[in-house]
C-alpha positions, 0 to 999 in steps of 0.5 A: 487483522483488516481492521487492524492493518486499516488503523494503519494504512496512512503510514504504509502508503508514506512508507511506499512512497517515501521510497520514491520522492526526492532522489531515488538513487540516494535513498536507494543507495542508504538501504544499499549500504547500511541495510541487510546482508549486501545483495551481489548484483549479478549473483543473487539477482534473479533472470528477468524471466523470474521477474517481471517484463514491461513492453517485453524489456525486463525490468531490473531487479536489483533497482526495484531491490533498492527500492523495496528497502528504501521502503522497509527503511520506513519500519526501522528494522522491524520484524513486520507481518508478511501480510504487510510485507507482501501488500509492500512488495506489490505495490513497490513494484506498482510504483517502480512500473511507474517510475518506468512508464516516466523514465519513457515519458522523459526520454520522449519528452527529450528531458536532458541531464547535464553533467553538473546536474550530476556531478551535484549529486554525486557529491550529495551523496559523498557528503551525506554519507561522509565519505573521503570522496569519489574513490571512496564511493566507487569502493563502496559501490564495488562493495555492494556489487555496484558499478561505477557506470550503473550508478551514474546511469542510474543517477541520470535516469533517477534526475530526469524522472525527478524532473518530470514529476517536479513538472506535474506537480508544479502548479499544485497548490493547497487553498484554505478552502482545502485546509477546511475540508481536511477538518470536515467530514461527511456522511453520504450514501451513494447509488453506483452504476457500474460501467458493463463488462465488455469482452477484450475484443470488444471495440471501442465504439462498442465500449463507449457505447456501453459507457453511455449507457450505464451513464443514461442509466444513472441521470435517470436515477439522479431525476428520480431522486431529485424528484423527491423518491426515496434515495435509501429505497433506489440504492437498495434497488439499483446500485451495483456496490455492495453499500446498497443493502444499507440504502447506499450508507457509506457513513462518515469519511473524510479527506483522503479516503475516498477517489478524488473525483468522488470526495471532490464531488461530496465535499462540495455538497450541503446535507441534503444535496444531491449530485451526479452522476459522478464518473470514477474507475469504478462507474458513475455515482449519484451522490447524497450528503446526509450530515457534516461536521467538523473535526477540532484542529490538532494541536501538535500540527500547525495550518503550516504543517497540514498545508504541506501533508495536503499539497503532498497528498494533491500531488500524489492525485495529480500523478496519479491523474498523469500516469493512469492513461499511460499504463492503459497502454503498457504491457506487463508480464510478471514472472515472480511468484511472490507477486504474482500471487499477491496478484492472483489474490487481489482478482479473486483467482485464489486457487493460482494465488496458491499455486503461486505461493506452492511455488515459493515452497518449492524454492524454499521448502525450509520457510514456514511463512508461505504457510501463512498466505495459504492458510490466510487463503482458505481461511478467505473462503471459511475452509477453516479445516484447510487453513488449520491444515496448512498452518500446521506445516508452517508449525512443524517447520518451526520446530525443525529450526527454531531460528525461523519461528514467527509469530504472525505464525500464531496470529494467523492460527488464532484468527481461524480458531476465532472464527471456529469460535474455539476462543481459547484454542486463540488465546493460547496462540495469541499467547505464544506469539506475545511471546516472541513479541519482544519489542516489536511494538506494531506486534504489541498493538495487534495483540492487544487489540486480539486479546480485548476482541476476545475479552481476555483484559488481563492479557490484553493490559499486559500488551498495554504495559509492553507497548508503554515500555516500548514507546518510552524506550523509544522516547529516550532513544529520539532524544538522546538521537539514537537509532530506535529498534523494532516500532512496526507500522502499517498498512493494507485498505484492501479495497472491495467493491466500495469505493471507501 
């Protein structure tokens, strides 16, 4: 399933940010108006204690509501795999917390919207949406259980945090020494020191101090490899990452899957060099570049067209470099099961991640898919029994209202079956959830690459046919400008201790 949502990842990561570049407020309004059940603003939403707060403010739901379908809008409708929309929501609400963070750097900053600045988008919005004029955007609103104020409020805040960023980004620019390098790649090892665990109390001299130590530590390997020693041989030794029991190797990789002071640092070396240390989140690198080639140009994208994708993506890092320092000093509380317990999974704390999801039963007793993330849990630490127990209950449900079935249900049970090795116990999942497949071509793919894991050729050419289908009915209907159905996309690089 990792390697899978991993084939993906590029295309969810656009999906989160989509929902965040440009006018917030515009796109939010589109998955508002023409996705979904219409959401009431005060009956259905949450109390902030159900949610989150930030610096004991609670933040607003039915925004990061918004946001979160502004994101599904990516997918087109489909039905996608909780575990896609459980990655989703979290770091929607990772991004929203940034949009925060610089909603409070704005005000500070005292950035300023002027009433044209608004008025200019209000009309935007009018005209995109092909409405008879501001009557009819306030009856729209009041339909969605919007406020005419919420939304001019909103626009405000949504202009001033679109002109910070618009500042962060406007000196970044796209060489041809960068155009390069997104056709390079490289194959590096690395020997990674990682900084010392420090207790919260601890001061912050102590934390520098600690800091200096571990980079002591790592000039000290640099000399030593420098000096001709085995650098396969010291990363076996000394490094903290978990590549150092195959001598450092990370293999091959290119722009945009490693930290960027990381890639930054390898892409500057020729084979043979040696860099450090490195300083990344995750401690200082000595760096080893063993080979590099060159991948052939595409020849659907022009420079013009990957110059953009880069600038874009240099943006990002330069965002990321501006935000990172502010969030050190923010306070967060998350009150929201379903995050929390996204949360919990990502520090290792699995048994309050299924407390967590216990608690989402309970306010949904009816839904199998909380099921799923338990059964997904156990099956984590090879408590398989466990894992086959909980997916179960998530079967029974099904029965008992058929409207609720799934089949990343049956995924979930036939990747425990596999690591059982009782590979045909998974093949009659695998088979049951193509059945509910219909057009979902994300789905497709999943399975298809299920059944060839598992040598079963003739169901995986089945998939092959369903997905042939789909992409051509999917051709047609771009063609013709129609509104395409269930396509899927991406997802999850769940990150370890690697810095891959």
């Amino acid at each position: 399933m990792l390697k899978f949502m991993r084939k993906y990842s590029q295309q969810i990561l656009i999906g989160i940010l989509v929902a965040f570049v440009g006018s917030i407020v515009i796109f939010g309004l589109s998955s508002t108006f023409f996705m979904g059940p219409k959401m009431n603003n005060t009956a259905q939403q949450p109390q902030f204690t159900e949610f989150a707060t930030l610096n004991g403010e609670p933040l607003d739901y039915f925004k990061y509501a918004q946001l979160m379908k502004r994101a599904l809008m990516r997918f087109n409708g489909s039905d996608l795999d909780p575990t896609i929309v459980e990655y989703l929501k979290y770091n929607v609400f990772q991004e929203y917390l940034n949009y925060s963070i610089l909603l409070k750097q704005a005000d500070d900053n005292n950035i300023k919207v002027t009433r044209k600045e608004i008025n200019d988008q209000t009309n935007n919005i009018i005209s995109a949406y092909k409405l008879k004029g501001k009557s009819e955007l306030k009856d729209l609103l009041e339909q969605n259980g919007l406020e005419y104020k919420k939304f001019v409020s909103d626009l405000e805040n949504d202009i001033k945090v679109a002109k910070l960023r618009n500042g962060i980004a406007a000196s970044i620019q796209v060489t041809n020494q960068d155009l390069n390098n997104y056709y390079k790649e490289v194959k590096a090892r690395h020997i990674l020191i990682k900084f010392p665990e420090v207790k919260d109390a601890t001061s912050i001299k102590e934390k520098e101090a600690a800091t200096e130590v571990a980079r002591k530590n790592a000039e000290d390997l640099l000399a030593r490899a420098k000096t001709g020693e085995d650098f396969a041989k010291l990363a076996s030794e000394y490094s903290s990452d978990s590549s150092s029991k195959a001598g450092g190797d990370l293999g091959w990789f290119g722009v945009g899957m490693m930290v960027p002071e990381f890639e930054a640092a390898a892409f500057s070396l020729a084979p043979g060099e040696i860099t450090g240390p490195v300083k990344t989140q995750f401690g200082f690198h000595i760096i080893k570049v063993d080979d590099v080639k060159y991948k052939d140009r595409p020849e659907n994208k022009t420079d013009e067209d990957l110059k953009n994708e880069l600038l874009e993506r240099k943006r990002q890092e330069a965002f990321e470099t501006f935000i990172s320092p502010l969030r050190k000093n923010i306070k967060i509380d998350i009150f929201d099961p379903e995050l929390l317990a996204y949360q919990y999974k990502m520090q290792g704390k699995l048994d309050d991640a299924i407390s967590q999801y216990q608690r989402i039963i309970s306010k949904n007793p009816a839904s199998p898919i909380p099921h799923i993330y338990i059964g997904q849990v156990y099956e984590s630490r090879n408590e398989y029994d466990k894992a086959l127990s909980e997916l179960e209950k998530g079967t029974i449900k099904e029965e008992l209202n058929t409207s609720l079935k799934s089949p990343y249900l049956h995924i979930a049970i036939a990747d425990v079956y596999k690591k059982m090795k009782n590979n045909s116990t998974a093949v009659k999942e695998l088979k049951t959830s193509s059945e509910m497949a219909g057009d979902n071509l994300m789905l497709r793919e999943q399975l298809s690459s299920s059944f060839k894991e598992l040598n079963e050729s003739a169901l995986q050419r089945n998939e092959e046919e369903e997905i042939a289908r789909i992409k051509k009915a999917l051709e047609a209907k771009n063609a013709a400008n129609l509104p395409t159905g269930n396509t899927g996309a991406a997802v999850n690089p769940t990150p370890a201790e690697t810095i891959k």
